[in-house]
C-alpha positions in Angstrom: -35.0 -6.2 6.1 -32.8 -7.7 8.9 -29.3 -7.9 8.4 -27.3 -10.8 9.6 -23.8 -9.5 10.7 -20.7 -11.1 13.0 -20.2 -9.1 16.2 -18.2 -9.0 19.2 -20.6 -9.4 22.0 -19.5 -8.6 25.7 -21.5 -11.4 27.3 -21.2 -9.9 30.8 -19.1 -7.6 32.8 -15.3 -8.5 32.6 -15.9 -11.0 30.3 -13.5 -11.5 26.6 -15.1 -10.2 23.5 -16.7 -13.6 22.1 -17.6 -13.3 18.6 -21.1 -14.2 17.2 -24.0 -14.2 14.7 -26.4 -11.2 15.9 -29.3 -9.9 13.8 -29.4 -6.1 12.8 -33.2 -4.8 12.5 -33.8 -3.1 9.5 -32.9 1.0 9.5 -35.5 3.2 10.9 -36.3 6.6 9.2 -33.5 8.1 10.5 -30.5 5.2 10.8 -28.3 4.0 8.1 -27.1 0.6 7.6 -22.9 0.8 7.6 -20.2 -1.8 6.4 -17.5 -1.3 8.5 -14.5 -0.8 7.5 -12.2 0.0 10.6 -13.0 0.5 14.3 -11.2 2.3 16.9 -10.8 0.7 20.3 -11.1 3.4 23.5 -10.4 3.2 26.7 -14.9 3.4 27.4 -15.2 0.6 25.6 -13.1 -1.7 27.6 -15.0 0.3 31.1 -18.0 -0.8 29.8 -16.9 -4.4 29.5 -15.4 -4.3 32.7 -19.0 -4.1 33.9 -17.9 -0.5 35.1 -21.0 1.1 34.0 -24.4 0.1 33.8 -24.7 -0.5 29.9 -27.0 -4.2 29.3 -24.8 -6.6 28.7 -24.6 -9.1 26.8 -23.9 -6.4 24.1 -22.3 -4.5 21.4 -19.4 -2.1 22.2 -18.0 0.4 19.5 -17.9 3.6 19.3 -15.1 4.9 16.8 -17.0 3.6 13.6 -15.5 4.5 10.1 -17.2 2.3 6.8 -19.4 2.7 3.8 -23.4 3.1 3.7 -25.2 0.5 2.4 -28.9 1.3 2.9 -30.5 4.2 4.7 -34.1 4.9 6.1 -37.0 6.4 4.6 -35.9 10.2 6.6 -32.2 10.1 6.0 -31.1 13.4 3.9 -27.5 13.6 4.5 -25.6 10.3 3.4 -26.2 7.7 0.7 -25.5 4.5 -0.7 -21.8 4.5 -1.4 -20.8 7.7 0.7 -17.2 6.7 2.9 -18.9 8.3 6.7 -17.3 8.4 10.2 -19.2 7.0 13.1 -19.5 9.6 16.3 -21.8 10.0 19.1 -25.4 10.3 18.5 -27.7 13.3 20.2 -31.6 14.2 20.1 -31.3 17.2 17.9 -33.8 19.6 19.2 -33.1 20.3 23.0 -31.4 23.8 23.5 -27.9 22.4 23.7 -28.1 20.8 20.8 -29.5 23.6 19.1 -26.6 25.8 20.4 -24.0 23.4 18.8 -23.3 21.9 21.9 -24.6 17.8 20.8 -22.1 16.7 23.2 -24.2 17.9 25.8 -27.1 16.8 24.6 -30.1 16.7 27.2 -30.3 12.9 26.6 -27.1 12.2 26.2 -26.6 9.7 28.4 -29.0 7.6 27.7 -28.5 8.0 24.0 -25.0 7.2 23.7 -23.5 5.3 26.8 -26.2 3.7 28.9 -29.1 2.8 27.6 -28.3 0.0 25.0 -31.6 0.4 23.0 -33.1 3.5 20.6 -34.4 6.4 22.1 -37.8 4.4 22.1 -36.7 2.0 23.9 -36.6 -0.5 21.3 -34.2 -2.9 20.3 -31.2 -2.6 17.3 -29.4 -5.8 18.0 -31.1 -9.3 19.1 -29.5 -13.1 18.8 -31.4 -15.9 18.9 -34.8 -14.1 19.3 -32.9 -12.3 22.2 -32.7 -8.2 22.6 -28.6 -7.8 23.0 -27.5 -4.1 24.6 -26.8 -2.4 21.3 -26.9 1.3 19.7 -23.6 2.1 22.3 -23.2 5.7 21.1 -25.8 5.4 18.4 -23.5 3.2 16.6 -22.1 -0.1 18.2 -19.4 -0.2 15.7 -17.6 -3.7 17.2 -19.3 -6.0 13.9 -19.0 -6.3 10.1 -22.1 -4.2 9.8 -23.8 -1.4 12.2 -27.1 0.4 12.6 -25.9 4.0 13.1 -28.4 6.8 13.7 -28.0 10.0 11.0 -27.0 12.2 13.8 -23.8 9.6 14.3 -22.8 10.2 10.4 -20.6 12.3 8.9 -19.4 11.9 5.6 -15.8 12.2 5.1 -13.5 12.1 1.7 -13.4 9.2 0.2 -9.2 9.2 -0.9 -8.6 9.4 2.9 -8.3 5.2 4.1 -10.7 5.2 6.9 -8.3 3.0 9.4 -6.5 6.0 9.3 -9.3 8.3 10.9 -11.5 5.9 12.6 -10.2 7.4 16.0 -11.1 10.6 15.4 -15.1 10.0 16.4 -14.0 10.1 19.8 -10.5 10.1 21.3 -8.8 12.2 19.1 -12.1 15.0 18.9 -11.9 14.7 22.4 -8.3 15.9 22.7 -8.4 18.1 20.3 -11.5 19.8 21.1 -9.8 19.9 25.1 -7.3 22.3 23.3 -8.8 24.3 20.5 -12.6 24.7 21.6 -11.9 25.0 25.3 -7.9 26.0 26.2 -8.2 28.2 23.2 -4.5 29.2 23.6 -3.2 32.9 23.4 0.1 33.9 21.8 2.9 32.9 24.4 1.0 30.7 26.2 2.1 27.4 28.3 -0.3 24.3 27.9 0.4 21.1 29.8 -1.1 17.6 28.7 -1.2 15.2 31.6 -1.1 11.6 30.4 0.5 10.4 27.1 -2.6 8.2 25.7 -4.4 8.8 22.6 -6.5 11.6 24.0 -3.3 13.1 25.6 -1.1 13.3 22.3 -4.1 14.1 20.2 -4.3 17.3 22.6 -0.5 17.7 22.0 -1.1 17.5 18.3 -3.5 20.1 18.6 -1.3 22.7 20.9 1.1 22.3 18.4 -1.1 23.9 15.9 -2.3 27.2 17.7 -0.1 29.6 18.9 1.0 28.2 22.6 4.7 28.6 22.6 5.5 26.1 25.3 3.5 22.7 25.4 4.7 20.2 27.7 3.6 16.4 27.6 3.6 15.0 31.3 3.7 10.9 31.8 5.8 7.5 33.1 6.5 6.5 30.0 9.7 7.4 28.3 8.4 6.0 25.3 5.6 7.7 24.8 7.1 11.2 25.8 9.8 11.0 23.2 6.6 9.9 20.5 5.4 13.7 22.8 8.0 15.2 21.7 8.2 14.3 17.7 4.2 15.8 17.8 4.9 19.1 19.1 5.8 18.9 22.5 8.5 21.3 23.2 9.1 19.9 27.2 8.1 16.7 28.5 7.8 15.4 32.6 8.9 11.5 33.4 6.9 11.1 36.6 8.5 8.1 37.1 11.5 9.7 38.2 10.7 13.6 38.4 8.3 15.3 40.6 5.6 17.4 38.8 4.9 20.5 40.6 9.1 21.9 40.7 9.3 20.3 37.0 6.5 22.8 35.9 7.5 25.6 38.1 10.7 25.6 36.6 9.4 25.2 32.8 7.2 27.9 33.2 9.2 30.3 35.1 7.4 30.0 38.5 4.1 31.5 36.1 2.0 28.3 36.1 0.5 26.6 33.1 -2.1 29.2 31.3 -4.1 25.6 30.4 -4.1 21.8 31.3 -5.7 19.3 29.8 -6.1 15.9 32.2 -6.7 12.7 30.4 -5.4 10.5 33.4 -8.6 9.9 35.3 -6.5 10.3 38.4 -7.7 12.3 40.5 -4.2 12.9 42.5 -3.0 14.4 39.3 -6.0 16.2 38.7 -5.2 17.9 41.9 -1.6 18.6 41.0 -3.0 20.0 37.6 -4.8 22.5 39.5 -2.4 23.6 41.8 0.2 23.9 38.7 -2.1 26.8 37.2 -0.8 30.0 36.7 -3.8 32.6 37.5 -7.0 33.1 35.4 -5.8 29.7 34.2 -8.3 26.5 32.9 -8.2 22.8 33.5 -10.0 20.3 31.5 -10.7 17.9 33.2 -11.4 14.6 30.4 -9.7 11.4 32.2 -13.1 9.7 33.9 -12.1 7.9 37.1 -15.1 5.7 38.1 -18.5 7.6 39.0 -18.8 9.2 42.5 -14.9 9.4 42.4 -14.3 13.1 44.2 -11.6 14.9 44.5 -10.1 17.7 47.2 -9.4 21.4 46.1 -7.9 24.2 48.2 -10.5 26.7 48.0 -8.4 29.4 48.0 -6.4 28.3 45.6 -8.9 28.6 43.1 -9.6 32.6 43.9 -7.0 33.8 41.0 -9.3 32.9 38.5 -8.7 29.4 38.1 -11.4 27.8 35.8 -11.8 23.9 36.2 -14.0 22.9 33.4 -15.5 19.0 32.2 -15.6 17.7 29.2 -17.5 15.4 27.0 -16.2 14.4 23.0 -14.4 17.7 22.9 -17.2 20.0 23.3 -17.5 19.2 19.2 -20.0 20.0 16.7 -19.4 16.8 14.4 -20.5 18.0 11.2 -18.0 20.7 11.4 -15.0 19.5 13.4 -14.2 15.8 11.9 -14.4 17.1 7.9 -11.9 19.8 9.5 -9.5 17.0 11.3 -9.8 14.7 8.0 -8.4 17.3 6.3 -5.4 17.7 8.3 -4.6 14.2 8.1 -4.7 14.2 5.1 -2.2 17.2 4.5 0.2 15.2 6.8 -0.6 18.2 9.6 -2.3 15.7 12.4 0.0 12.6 12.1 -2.3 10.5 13.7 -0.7 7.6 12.0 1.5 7.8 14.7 -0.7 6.3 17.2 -2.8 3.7 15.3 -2.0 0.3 15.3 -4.3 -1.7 13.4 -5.6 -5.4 14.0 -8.0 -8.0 12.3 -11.2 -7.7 13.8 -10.8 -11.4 14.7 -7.8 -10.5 17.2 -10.0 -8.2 19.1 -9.0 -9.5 22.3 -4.9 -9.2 21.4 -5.7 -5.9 20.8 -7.6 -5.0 23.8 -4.8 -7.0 25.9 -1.9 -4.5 23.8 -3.9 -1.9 24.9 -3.9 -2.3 28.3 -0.9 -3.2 28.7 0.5 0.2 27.0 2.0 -1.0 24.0 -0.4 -0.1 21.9 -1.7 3.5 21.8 -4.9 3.6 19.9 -5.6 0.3 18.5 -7.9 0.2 15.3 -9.7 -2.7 14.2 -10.2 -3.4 10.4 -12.5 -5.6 9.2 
């Protein structure tokens, strides 16, 4: 059966989040019907609102999901009625990267997850009024009281763990972490530098702190959110504002370079300076998105020590395997990500986007 649900629809680009009646269609064989509990608000959300990428507006946003199941479809094996699941990205299943445990680069990921706004068949998840609305944002559209999530966007999660408090980790915080652990991979000894202080930036921070990198330095304009850098694990940090980069990281790192950085900025000037800051046979991941067709200039020769400058999408993550795993260190109290999330009533949507950009929110979760 259809589900009637409140949602916040984006009615076009750079518009407010208006909330509004929309109508759910009923699960498919393989999607589950989910009563949201918390939502976390990212930084992709509010670019596709912007009308910064081609998603179909009006539409439903969401992508950091966390709720209950309330019905599933006639496939579904791996949830149930009842079971507390976290909402991720969504991928086909069966091309070869997928296969490989590689979902995030899924052949039609794209379409899938961030621009499409409709199933893989092309039909529709979310309609008003008789009306098809752009829905299934990243198999999920997570921004209403209830969401039609594809199975491959589930993963069940313990139920003693609140699920405000991990909401965030279906994207941002995966993706940071995963910038560190599944790419960076850091040696004994080694130097990793986080540009940018956001929620992606001190969830790679977080991470560093937990593998064997002896110096990780924390690099923003904020004095704020450098000193929160510093309480996670950072063991340097780099004001911007008043220090410039390159001699700052020459001089933390001995004149060595950085064996890894992770850029969450989207700015491509400090993407450069990230580059040039690496010490030989050193790796950049590059995660900050600047808009598409934004390029940026290299020295060539720069690059011949070994330098490795790789993209990223959601961490390079396996789901299944990686969010249990980051559940269960929230829970022990060793990812404090409780130190990021503020949480607002899904009502005040548009305070909380406003906080957001502004910067004095972090990683704003929505609860419902």
């Amino acid at each position: 059966m259809p589900t009637t649900t409140r949602a916040a629809v984006v009615e076009s680009g750079g518009a407010p989040f208006t909330l509004s009646d929309v109508v759910l269609d009923a699960p498919g064989p393989h999607e589950a019907l989910i009563r949201m509990v918390a939502t976390g608000l990212c930084h992709t959300d509010l670019g596709v609102a912007s009308g910064g990428l081609p998603f179909p507006l009006p539409g439903v946003l969401g992508h950091e999901g966390a709720g209950v199941v309330e019905a599933v479809g006639s496939a579904v094996t791996g949830v149930a009625p009842g079971d507390h699941v976290l909402l991720s990205f969504t991928s086909c299943g069966g091309c070869r990267n997928c296969r490989g445990g590689h979902p995030a680069y899924c052949a039609t990921w794209l379409p899938l997850n961030l621009l499409g706004g409709t199933r893989a068949d092309g039909t529709s998840t979310i309609s008003r009024e008789g009306e098809a609305l752009g829905g299934h944002f990243f198999g999920q559209s997570s921004f209403a009281e209830r969401a039609l999530a594809d199975e491959r966007s589930l993963v069940k999660v313990d139920p003693d763990v609140p699920l405000e408090s991990i909401a965030p980790l279906g994207c941002g915080v995966q993706t940071g972490v995963g910038a560190v652990w599944n790419v960076l991979k850091p040696e004994t000894g080694g130097t990793v530098v986080v540009l940018g202080a956001g929620a992606v930036g001190l969830s790679a921070v977080m991470a560093a702190a937990l593998t064997p990198a002896t110096r990780i330095v924390a690099v923003d304009r904020v004095a704020e959110r450098l000193a929160l850098a510093t309480e996670l694990g950072a063991t340097h940090t780099v004001d911007t504002s008043g220090t410039d980069l390159a001699p700052a990281l020459a001089e933390i790192t001995g004149g060595q370079g950085a064996d890894g950085v992770v850029e969450s900025t989207g700015n491509v000037g400090v993407l450069r300076q990230g580059v040039d800051a690496l010490a030989a046979r050193g790796t950049l991941v590059v995660v900050g998105a600047p808009p598409f067709g934004t390029e940026v200039a290299l020295d060539v020769n720069g690059l011949l020590g070994g330098k490795r400058i790789v993209g990223l999408t959601l961490g390079d993550s396996e789901t299944q395997t990686m969010i249990p795993a980051l559940v269960r260190l929230v829970k022990d109290g060793r990812l404090p990500l409780h130190r990021l999330i503020s949480t607002y009533p899904f009502g005040d949507i548009d305070r909380a986007v406003q906080d957001m950009r502004s910067g004095k929110t972090i990683k704003p979760v929505l609860t419902f």
